[in-house]
C-alpha angles and dihedrals in degrees: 000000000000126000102255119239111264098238112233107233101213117189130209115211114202132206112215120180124231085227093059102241123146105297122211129243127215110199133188094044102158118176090243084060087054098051091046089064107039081054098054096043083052093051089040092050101046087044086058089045094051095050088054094054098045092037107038135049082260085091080072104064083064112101108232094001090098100084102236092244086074090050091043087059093038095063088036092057085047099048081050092047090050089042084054095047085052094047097060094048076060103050102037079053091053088044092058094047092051091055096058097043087054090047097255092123137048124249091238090063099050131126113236124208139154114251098226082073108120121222137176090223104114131222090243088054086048091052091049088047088058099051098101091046094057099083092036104063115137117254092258090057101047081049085070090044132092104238091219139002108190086086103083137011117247116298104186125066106270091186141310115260148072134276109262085172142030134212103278100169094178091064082051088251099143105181147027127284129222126192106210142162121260125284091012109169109245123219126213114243095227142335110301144115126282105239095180132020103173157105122270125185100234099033097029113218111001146181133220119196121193112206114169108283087350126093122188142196143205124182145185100023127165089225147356132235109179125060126218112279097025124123123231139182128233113280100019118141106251102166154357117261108244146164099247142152123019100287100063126090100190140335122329155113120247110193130183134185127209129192125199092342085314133113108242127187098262089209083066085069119023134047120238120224 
């Protein structure tokens, strides 16, 4: 005796309307049917999803999904974002100071620190910062300047030592090295006004002459012996050769010399012992 066919039990769904009009009928509905389609929402759903998720920042919201390379940059941007922050705190602070020292500002007005107060604001940012001061000192200021330069070499004793390292401008070394001995006396390299006398993190306790057109630097020393603000003369003494701040390796002067807001070859300009 043969198996007997399973009957297929098919369904009809009908849609009547509460307002009594005519209702429609959908005929044919087997539960295979039924499966079929709840399968293929279910596909088509998890493949948008899917797309979404590859294809949109929505990726992100998915813990351990980001690879680590993208939340490395992330807190790096952000450290850079809050450095910068910090940077133009500095800045418009240093602003403010230079003012007043070329006579833009009032005494009244002038920020007052001691000058033992540390900042990671280095000598080179502050030059930069002064660029636009350089060709606007008042006339009792340019009376203590040389007017150029460029007309003789050095005549003072800017320190005893050897060049351990020259101006390389490409590898952003913007100055000379000299290898000293400690506590070497350091000469200025011409009148001029001291802009900056302070510590900074990376260079240690540094110095900042304004000549004219000519800024110059001097980094790394063991003490200082001007204050901001103060005139000197060339030659003076204006500080002690050290091995200070992170970026030396042993004692020496690194000196650099800007004009007009540009780094120029100091040996273009001074005589080493």
């Amino acid at each position: 005796m043969a198996k007997e066919k399973k009957k297929i039990v098919s369904y009809t769904i009908a849609l009547i309307p509460e307002d009594g009009t005519e209702s429609r009928a959908f005929s044919g509905i087997t539960r295979r049917k039924i499966i079929f389609i709840a399968v293929s929402l279910l596909v088509l759903g998890s493949l948008l999803a899917s797309l979404l998720i590859v294809f949109t920042p929505l990726r992100l919201l998915i813990p351990g999904y980001a690879q680590p390379e993208y939340w490395r940059q992330l807190e790096q941007n952000q450290r850079q974002l809050d450095s910068l922050s910090v940077r133009v705190l500095q800045l418009d602070y240093y602003n403010h100071k230079l003012k007043l020292l070329l006579g833009a500002l009032p005494e009244s007005s002038a920020v007052q620190s001691k000058s033992s107060q540390k900042t990671s604001l280095t000598p080179q940012e502050v030059g930069r910062a002064v660029k636009g001061y350089v060709m606007k000192q008042t006339p009792t200021i340019q009376a203590t300047l040389l007017a150029e330069p460029d007309a003789m070499l050095f005549a003072g004793s800017l320190v005893q030592g050897r060049l351990s390292q020259g101006f390389a401008p490409e590898r952003s070394h913007y100055g000379i090295d000299i290898a000293t001995a400690l506590n070497e006396p350091i000469g200025a390299f011409a009148d001029g006004t001291a802009l900056f006398a302070d510590w900074t993190d990376d260079y240690g306790w540094s110095i900042i002459l304004q000549h004219g057109g000519y800024t110059t630097f001097y980094k790394h020393c063991s003490k200082i012996l001007v204050r901001e603000g103060e005139s000197v003369r060339r030659g003076q003494t204006i500080g002690l050769t050290g091995n200070t701040g992170l970026e030396s390796s042993g004692p020496h002067l690194h000196f650099e010399l800007w004009k007009n807001g540009i780094p120029v070859n100091p040996l273009d300009y001074i005589i080493l012992n």
